[in-house]
N, CA, C and O atoms as a DFTB+ gen file, in Angstrom:
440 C
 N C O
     1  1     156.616      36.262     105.422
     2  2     156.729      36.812     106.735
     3  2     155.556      37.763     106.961
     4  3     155.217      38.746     106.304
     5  1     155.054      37.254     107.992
     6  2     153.367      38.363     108.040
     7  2     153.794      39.393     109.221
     8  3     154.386      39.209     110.285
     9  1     153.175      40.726     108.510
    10  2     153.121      41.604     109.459
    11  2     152.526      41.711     110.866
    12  3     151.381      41.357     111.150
    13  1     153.152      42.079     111.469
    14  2     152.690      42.273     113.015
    15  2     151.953      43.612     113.185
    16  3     152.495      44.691     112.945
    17  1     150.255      43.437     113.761
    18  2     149.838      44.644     113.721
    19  2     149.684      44.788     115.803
    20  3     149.659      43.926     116.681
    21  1     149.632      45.930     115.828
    22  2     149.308      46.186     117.334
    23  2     148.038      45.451     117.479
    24  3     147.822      44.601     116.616
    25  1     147.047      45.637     118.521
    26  2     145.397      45.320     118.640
    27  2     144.893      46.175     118.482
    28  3     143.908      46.082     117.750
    29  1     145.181      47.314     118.963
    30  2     144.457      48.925     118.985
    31  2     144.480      48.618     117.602
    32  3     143.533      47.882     117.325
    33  1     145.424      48.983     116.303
    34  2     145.254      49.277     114.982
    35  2     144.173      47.772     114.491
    36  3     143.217      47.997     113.749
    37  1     144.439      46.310     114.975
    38  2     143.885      45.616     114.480
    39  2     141.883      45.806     114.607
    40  3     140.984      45.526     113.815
    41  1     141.889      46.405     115.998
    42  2     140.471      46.226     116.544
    43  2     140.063      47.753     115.619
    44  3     139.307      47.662     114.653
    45  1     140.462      48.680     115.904
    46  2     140.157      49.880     114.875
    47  2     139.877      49.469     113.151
    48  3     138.888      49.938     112.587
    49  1     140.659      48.736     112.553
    50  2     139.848      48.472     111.270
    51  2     139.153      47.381     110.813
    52  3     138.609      47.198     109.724
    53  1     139.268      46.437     112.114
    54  2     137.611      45.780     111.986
    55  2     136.568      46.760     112.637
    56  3     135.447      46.286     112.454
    57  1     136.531      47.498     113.066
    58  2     135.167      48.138     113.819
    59  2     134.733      49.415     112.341
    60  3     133.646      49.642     111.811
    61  1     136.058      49.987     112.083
    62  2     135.357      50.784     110.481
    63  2     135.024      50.082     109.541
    64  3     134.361      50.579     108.631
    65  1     135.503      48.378     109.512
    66  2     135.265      47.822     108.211
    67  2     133.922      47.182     108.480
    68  3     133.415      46.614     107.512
    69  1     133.130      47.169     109.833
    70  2     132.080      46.574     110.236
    71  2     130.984      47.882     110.283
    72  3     129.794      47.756     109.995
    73  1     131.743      49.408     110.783
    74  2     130.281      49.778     110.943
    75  2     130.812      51.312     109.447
    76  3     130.782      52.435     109.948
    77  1     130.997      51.305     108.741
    78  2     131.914      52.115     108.045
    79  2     130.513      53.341     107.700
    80  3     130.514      54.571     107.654
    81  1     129.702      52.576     107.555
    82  2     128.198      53.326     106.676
    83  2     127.686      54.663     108.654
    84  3     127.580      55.873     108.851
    85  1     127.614      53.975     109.134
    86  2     127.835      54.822     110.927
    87  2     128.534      56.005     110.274
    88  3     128.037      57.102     110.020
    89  1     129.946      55.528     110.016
    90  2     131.052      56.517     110.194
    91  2     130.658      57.803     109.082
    92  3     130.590      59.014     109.291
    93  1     130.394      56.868     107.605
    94  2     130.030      58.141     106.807
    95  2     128.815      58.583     107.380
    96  3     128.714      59.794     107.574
    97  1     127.885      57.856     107.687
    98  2     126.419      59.134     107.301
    99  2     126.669      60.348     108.764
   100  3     126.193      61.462     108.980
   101  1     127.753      59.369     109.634
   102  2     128.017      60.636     110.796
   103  2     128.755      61.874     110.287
   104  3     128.986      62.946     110.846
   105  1     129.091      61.375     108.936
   106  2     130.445      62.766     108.171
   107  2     129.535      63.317     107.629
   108  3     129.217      64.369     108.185
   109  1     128.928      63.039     106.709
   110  2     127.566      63.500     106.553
   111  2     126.870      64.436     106.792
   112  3     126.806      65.546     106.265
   113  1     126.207      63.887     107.792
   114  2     125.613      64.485     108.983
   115  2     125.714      66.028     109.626
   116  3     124.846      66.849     109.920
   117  1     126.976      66.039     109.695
   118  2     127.754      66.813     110.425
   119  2     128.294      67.928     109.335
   120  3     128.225      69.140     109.542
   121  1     128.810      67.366     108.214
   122  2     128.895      68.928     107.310
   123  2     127.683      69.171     106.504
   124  3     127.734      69.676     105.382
   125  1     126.758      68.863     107.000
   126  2     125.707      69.418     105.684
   127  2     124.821      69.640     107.133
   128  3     123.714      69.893     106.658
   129  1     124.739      69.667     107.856
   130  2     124.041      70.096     109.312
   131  2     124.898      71.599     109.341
   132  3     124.269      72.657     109.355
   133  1     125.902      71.575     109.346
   134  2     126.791      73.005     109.681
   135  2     126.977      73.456     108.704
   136  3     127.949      74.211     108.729
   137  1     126.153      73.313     107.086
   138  2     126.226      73.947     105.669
   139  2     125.079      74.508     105.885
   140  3     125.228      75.721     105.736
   141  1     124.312      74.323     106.082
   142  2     122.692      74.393     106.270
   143  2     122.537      75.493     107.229
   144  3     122.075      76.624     107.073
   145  1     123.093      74.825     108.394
   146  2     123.201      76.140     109.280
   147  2     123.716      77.479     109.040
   148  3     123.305      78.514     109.565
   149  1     124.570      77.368     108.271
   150  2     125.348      78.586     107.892
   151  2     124.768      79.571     106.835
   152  3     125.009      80.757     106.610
   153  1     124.085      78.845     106.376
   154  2     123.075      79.333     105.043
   155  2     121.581      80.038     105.256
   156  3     120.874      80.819     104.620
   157  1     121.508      79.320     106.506
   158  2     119.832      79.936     107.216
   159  2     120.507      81.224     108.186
   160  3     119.823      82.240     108.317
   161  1     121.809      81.147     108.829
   162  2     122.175      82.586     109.513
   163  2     122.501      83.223     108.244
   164  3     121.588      84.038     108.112
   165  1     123.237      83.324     107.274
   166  2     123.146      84.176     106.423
   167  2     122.005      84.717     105.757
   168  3     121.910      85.787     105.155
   169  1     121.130      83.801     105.955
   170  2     119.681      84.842     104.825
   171  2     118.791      85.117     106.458
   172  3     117.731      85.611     106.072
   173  1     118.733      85.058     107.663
   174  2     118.721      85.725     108.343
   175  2     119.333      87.010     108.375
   176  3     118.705      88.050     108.572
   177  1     120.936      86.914     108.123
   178  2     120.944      88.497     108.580
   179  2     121.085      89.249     107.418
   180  3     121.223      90.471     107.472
   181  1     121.059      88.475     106.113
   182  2     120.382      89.504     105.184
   183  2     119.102      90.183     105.279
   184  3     118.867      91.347     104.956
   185  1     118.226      89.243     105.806
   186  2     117.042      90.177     106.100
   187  2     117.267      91.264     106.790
   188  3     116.851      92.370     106.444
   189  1     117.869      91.069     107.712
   190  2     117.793      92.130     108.981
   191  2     118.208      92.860     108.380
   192  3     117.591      93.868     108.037
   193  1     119.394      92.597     108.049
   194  2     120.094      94.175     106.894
   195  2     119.624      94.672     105.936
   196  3     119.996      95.736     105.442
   197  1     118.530      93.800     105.448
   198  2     117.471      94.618     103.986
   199  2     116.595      95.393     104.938
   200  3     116.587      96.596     104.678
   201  1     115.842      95.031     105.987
   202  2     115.174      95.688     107.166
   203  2     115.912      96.770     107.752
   204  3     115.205      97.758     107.952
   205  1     116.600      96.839     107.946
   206  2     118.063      98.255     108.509
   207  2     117.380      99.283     107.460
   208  3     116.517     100.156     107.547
   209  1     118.300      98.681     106.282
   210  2     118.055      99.371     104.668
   211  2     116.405     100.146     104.639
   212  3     116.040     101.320     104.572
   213  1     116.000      99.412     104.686
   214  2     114.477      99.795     104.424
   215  2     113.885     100.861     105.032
   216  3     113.290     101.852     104.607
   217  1     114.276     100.306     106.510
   218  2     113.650     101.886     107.603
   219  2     114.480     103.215     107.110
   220  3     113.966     104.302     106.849
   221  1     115.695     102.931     107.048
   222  2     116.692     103.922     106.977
   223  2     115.958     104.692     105.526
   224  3     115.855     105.880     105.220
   225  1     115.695     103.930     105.105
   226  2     115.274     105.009     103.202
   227  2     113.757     105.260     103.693
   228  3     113.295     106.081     102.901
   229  1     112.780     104.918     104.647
   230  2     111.860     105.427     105.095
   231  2     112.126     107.049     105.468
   232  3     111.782     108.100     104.928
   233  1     112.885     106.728     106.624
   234  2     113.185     107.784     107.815
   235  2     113.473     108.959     106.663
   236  3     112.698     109.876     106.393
   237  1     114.733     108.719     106.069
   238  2     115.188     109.666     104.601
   239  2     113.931     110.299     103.678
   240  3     113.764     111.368     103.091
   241  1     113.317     109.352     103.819
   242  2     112.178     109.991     102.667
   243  2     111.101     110.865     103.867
   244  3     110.368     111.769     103.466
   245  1     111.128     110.535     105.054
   246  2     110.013     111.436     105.695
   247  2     110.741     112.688     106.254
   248  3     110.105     113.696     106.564
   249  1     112.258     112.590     106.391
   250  2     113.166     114.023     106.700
   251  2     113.052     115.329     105.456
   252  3     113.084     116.543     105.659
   253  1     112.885     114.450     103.879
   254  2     112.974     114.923     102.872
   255  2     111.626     116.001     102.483
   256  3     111.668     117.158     102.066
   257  1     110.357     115.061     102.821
   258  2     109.177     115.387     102.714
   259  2     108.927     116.693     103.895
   260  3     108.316     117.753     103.760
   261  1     109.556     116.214     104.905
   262  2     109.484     117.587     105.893
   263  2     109.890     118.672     105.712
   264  3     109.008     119.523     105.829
   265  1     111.038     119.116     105.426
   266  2     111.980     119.701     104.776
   267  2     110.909     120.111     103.327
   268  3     110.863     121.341     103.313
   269  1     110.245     119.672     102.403
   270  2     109.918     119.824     101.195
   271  2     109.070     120.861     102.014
   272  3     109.492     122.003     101.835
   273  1     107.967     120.785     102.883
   274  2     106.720     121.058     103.471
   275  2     107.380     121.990     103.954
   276  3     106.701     122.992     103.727
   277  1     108.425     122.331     104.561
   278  2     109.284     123.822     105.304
   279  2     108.744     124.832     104.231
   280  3     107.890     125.714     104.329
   281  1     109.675     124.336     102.957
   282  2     109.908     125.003     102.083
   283  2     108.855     125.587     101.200
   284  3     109.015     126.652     100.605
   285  1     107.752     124.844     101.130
   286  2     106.373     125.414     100.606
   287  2     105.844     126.270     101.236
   288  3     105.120     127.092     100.673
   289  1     106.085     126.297     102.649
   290  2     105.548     126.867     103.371
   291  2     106.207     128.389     103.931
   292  3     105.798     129.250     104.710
   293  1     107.169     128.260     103.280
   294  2     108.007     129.952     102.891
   295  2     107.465     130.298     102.250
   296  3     106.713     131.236     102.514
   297  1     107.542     129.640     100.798
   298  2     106.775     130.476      99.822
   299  2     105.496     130.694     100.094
   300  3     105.167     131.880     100.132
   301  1     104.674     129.894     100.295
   302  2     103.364     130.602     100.829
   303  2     103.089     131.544     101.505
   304  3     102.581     132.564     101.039
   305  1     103.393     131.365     102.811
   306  2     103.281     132.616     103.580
   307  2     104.357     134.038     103.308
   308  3     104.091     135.229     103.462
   309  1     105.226     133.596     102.998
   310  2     106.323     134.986     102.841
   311  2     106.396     135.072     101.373
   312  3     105.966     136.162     100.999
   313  1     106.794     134.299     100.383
   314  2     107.217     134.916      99.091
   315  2     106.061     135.254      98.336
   316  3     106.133     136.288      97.673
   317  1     104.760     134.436      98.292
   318  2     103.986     134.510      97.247
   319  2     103.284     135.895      97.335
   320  3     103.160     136.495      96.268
   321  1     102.737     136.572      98.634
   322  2     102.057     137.362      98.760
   323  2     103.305     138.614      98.107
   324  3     102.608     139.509      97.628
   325  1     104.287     138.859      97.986
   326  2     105.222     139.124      97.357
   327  2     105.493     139.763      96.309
   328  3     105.919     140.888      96.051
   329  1     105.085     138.596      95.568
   330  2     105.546     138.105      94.010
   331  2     105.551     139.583      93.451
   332  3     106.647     139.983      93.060
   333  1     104.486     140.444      93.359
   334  2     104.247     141.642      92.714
   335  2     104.761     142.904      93.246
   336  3     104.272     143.956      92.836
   337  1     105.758     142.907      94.173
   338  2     106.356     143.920      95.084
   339  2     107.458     144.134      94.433
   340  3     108.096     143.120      94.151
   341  1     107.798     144.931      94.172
   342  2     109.232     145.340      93.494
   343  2     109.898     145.738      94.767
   344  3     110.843     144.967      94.931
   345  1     109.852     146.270      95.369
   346  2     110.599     146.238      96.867
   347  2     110.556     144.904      97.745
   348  3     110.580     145.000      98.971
   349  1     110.496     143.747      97.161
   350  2     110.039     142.233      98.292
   351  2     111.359     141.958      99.082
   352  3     111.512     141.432     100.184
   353  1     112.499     142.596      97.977
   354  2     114.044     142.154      98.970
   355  2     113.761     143.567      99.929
   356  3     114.840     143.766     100.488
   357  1     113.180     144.199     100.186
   358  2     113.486     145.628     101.241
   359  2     111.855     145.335     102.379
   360  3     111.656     145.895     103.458
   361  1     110.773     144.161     101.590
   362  2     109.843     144.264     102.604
   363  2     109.968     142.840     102.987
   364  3     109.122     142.361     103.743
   365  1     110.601     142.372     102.696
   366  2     110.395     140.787     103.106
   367  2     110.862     140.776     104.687
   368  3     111.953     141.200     105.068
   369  1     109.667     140.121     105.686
   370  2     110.183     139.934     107.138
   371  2     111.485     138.544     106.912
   372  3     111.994     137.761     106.110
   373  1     111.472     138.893     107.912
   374  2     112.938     137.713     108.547
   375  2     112.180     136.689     109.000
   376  3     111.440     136.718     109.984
   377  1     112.405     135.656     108.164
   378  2     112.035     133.939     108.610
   379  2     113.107     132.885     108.752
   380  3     114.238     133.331     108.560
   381  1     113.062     132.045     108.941
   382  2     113.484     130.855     109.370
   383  2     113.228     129.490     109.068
   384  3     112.005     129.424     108.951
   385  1     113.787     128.214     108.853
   386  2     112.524     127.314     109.254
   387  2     113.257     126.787     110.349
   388  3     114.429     127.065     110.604
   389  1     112.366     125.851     111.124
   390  2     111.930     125.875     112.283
   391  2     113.616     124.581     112.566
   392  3     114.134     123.933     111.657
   393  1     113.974     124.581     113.727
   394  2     115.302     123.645     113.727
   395  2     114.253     122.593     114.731
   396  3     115.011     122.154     115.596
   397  1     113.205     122.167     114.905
   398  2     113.129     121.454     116.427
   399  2     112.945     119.565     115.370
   400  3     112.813     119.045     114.262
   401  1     113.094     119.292     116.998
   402  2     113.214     117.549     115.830
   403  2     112.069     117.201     115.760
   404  3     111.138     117.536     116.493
   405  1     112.064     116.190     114.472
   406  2     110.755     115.571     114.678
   407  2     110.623     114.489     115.147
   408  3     111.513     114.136     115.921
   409  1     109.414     113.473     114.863
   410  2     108.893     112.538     116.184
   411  2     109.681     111.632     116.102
   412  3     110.139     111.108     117.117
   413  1     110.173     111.061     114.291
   414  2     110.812     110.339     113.752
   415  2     112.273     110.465     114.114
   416  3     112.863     109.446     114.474
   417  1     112.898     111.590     114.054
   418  2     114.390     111.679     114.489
   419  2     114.560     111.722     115.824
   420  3     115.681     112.047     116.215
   421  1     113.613     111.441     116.735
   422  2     113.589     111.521     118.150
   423  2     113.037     109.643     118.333
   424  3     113.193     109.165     119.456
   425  1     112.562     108.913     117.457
   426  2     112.679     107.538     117.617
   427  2     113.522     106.606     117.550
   428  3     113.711     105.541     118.139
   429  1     114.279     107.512     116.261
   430  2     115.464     106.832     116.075
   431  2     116.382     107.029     116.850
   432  3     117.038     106.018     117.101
   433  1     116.759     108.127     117.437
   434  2     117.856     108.141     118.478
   435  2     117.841     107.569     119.688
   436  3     118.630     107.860     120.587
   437  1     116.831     106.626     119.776
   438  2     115.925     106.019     120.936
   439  2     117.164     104.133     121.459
   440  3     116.781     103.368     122.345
């Protein structure tokens, strides 16, 4: 007794059993197109984020260096002339360093 198939199911697996190599290289195709893709946005935005990284430890190192340059620059002008004063805590003027921003922390907030 032979099975009865619809046409839809009959015409559907002659057309995969005729073009079947279509069907895979379209599977194919299609996940290693969207593997690929996914792999080139990821080392894209690793860059960007090693680039983030990078400026950011710039900016840090030129806040640091500024700040270093404040601080030399106390001792120079106020402590060193000093050094030999036994009264330097009773003659020492009143300083500061300076609060204004620099060019760099005024780019970045940009």
């Amino acid at each position: 007794m032979g099975e009865y198939l619809p046409p839809t199911v009959t015409w559907l697996g002659k057309l995969l059993r005729d073009n079947w190599q279509t069907g895979l290289s379209a599977l194919f195709g299609t996940f290693f197109g969207a593997y690929f893709a996914f792999l080139f946005e990821r080392r894209h935005s690793e860059k960007r984020e090693r680039k983030a990284i990078i400026t950011a430890a710039k900016y840090a190192q030129f806040v640091i260096q500024a700040q270093l340059n404040g601080v030399k620059n106390i001792k120079k002008q106020f402590l060193d002339p000093k050094r030999e004063d036994n009264e330097r805590h009773l003659t020492l003027p009143p300083f500061s360093v300076g609060t204004r921003q620099t060019t760099a922390h005024r780019l970045v907030q940009r």
